[in-house]
N, C-alpha and C positions, 0 to 999 in steps of 0.2 A: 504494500500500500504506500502510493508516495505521501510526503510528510509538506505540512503544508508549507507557504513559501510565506514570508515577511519580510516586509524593511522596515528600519528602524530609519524614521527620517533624521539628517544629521539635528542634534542640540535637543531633542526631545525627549529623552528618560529624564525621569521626575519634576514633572513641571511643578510649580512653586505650590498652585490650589491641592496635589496631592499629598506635599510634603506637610503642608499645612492642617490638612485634615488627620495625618498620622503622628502629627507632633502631643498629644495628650498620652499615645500610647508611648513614644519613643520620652516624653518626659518619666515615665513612671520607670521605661527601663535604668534611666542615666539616674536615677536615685537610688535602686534596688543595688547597680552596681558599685555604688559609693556605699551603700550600705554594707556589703556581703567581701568587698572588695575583690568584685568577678569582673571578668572580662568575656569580651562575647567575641570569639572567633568563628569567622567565616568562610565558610572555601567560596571560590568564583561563582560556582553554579546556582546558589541563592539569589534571590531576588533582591534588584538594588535598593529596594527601602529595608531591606537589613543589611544587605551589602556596604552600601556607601555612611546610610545613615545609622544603624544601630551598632555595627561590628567595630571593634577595637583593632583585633589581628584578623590579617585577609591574605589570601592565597591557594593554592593548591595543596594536596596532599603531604608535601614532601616541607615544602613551607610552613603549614600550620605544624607539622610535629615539631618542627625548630624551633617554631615560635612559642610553641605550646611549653619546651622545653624552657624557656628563657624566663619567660613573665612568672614576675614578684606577685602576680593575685593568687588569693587562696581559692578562688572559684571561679573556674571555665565551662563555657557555654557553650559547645561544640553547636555552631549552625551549620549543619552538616548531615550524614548516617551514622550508623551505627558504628565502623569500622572504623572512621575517623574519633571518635568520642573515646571508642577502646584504646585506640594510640595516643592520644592526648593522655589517658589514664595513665596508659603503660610507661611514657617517658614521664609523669610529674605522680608519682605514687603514692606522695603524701597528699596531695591535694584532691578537692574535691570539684569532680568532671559531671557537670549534666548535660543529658540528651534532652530536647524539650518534648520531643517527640517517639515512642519508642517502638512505634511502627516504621520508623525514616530509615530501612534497611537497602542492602545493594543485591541486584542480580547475580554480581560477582560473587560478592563475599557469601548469600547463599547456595550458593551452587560447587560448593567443594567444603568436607570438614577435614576436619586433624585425620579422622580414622580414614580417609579418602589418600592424606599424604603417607602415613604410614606404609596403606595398602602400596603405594607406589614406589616408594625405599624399600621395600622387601625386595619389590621385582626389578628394581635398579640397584642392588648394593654397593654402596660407595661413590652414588653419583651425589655432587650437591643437591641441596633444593635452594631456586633463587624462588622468594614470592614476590608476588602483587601488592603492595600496600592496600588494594582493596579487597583485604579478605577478615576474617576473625579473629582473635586474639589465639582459640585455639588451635589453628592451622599457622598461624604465626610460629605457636610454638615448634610445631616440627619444621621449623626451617632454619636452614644455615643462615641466609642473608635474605632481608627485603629489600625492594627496590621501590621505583616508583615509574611511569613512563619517563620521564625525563632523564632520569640516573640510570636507566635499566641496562642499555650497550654495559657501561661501566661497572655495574655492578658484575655483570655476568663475566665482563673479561679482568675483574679484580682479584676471581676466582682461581685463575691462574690453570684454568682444565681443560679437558678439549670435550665435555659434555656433562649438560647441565639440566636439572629437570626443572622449567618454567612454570608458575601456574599463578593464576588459573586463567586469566587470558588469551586464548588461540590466538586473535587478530594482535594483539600486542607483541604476543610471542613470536607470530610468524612474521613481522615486522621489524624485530630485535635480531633473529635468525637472518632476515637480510642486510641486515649490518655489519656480523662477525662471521669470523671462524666458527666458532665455536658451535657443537650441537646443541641443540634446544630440544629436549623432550616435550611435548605438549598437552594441556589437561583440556579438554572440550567444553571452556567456559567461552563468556559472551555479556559485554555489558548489551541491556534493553536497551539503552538510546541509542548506542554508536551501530549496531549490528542493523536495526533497523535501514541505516542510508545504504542506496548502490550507485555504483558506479555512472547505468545509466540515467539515473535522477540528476546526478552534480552534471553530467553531460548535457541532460535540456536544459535545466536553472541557466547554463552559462550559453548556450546557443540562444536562449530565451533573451540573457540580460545582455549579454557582450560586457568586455571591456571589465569582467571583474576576477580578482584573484581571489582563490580557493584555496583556504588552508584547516586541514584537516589532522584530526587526532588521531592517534594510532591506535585507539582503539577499534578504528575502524575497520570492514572490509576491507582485504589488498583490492579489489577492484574501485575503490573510495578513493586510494590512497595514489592509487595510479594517473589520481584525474587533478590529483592538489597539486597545486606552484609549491606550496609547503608541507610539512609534515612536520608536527609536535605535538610536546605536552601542553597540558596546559598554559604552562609560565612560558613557554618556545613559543607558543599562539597569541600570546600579549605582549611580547618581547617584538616579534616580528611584525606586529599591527603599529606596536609603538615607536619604529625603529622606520620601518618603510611609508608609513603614513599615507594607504594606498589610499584612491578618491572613494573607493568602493570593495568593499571584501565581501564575502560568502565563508562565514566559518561553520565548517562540518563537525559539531560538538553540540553538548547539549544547551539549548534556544536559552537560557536566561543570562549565559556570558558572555554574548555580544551585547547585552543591554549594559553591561558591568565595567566592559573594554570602551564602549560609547560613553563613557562617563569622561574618560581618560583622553580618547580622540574624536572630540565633537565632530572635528571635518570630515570623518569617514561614515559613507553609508555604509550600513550594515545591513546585509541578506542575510534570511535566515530561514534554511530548510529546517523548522522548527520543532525538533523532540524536544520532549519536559521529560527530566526525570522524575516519575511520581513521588520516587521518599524522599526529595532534596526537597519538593514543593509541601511537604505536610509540615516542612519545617514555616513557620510563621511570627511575625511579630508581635502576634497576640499569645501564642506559645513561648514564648521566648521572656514576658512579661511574667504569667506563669511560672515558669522555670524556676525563676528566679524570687518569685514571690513561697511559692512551697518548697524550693531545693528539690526538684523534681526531673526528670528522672537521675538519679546516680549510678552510675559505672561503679562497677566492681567486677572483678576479674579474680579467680582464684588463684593461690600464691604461687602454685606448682607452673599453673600455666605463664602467670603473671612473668616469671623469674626468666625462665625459656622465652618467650615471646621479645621479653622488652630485649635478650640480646641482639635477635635478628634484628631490629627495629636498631638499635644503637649505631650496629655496624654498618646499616644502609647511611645512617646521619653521618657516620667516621667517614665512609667513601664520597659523601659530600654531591650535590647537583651539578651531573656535566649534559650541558644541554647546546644540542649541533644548533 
């Protein structure tokens, strides 16, 4: 099913009557967090009235756990899923992590468990496991090293092997595998949003529009990937909008962070073959308000897994973000 099409006309995210109308709610956040002394981190994919205006720390996957790791607040508000909230846990373990929402889970991260990696360390003995950053805390645990899209090349050739078992990402995987040497074992996962685009879609949007550049995440189909001027992570897809300052882009990722990257570059239109991911959107500023008023929901992670998990997660932060 093709996905529908939007522009975002240039200087138009959050005209002043919307801010205006959400400002009672966004008052009541900026006092709970002087109160609790939390901070509200948000990845891209959020919507810009928590994006620009409620969120403290902002970025991608790889970015929030650094930052998650850094900041002096005793309480973090993962605006996010599930899997980000557990990482945030994992590197700040005395502190207290809420989810506002605890249905806001990933396709990724359920679609593979710990007992899934195990089963596949038997039938591989002695191959690494690189993960996903978007997986569990529990399958974190059986892993040697996490990555993220952006560190991923690096992660897997820091490894120093000539094969290595990926998960749970096919499209990411098989993406990483055209970068290196190295072998990639691969697990049969799939984000919803990215999987949904093809190849021949971004091929009419740009015969339709003319004249616009196409950049795409890797989590996408190689037949996606084959049709993008670019190809990145997240932070590689806002680095390269904010670097080339195209009159017009089409980015192939989920529809609410072209609204987020329009904050930053008014003068570029933005196209948008526009998936939502459903658990990013259950996250809200009325939830968030919430959260923070009940201390609701709390991350906890058991110790055994906790101890295991946070190392793979450490060592992806030791090998640091290397992004083409």
């Amino acid at each position: 099913m093709a996905t529908t099409l939007e522009i975002t006309p240039r200087g138009s995210v959050l005209p002043e009557a919307e801010r205006a109308a959400l400002q009672p709610v966004l008052d009541d956040i900026e006092r709970l967090k002087k109160e609790r002394n939390a901070v509200v981190a948000a990845h891209n994919y959020m919507t810009p009235d928590i994006f620009a205006l409620a969120a403290d720390l902002t970025g991608d996957s790889l970015k929030l756990a650094a930052m998650a790791k850094e900041t002096e607040a005793d309480v973090i508000v993962l605006a996010g899923v599930d899997f980000m909230a557990e990482t945030a846990k994992l590197v700040n373990p005395s502190k207290t992590v809420l989810l506002p929402d605890k249905r806001a889970g990933c396709s990724l991260a359920d679609g593979i468990t710990g007992a899934d990696v195990r089963a596949l360390k038997a039938q591989h003995p002695g191959v690494p496991v690189v993960t996903y950053v978007n997986t569990s805390a529990d399958v974190k645990a059986e892993t040697d090293i996490c990555c993220t899209s952006g560190n991923a090349v690096a992660v897997v050739e820091s490894l120093g092997v000539d094969r290595v078992i990926f998960l749970p990402d096919q499209y990411l995987g098989k993406y990483v595998a055209s970068q290196t040497d190295v072998e990639l074992i691969l697990w049969d996962g799939a984000c919803m949003v990215h999987e949904r685009f093809t190849g021949d879609e971004i091929r009419q949007h740009r015969d339709l529009l003319g004249g616009v550049s196409v950049i795409a995440h890797p989590e996408c189909p190689p037949d996606v990937l084959a049709e993008a001027d670019y190809v990145g992570s997240t932070n590689g897809i806002i680095n390269w909008v904010t670097e080339h300052r195209p009159d017009r882009v089409m980015m192939i990722t989920e529809c609410s962070m072209a609204d987020n990257v329009a904050l930053e570059t008014p003068e570029t239109e933005f196209v948008r073959p526009c998936n939502l991911c459903p658990h990013m959107k259950r996250i809200t500023l009325e939830g968030i308000r919430h959260s923070l008023e009940t201390m609701t929901h709390q991350v906890e992670i058991p110790a055994d897994i906790a101890d295991r998990a946070r190392l793979a997660v450490e060592r992806m932060l030791e090998v640091g973000r290397h992004e083409k």
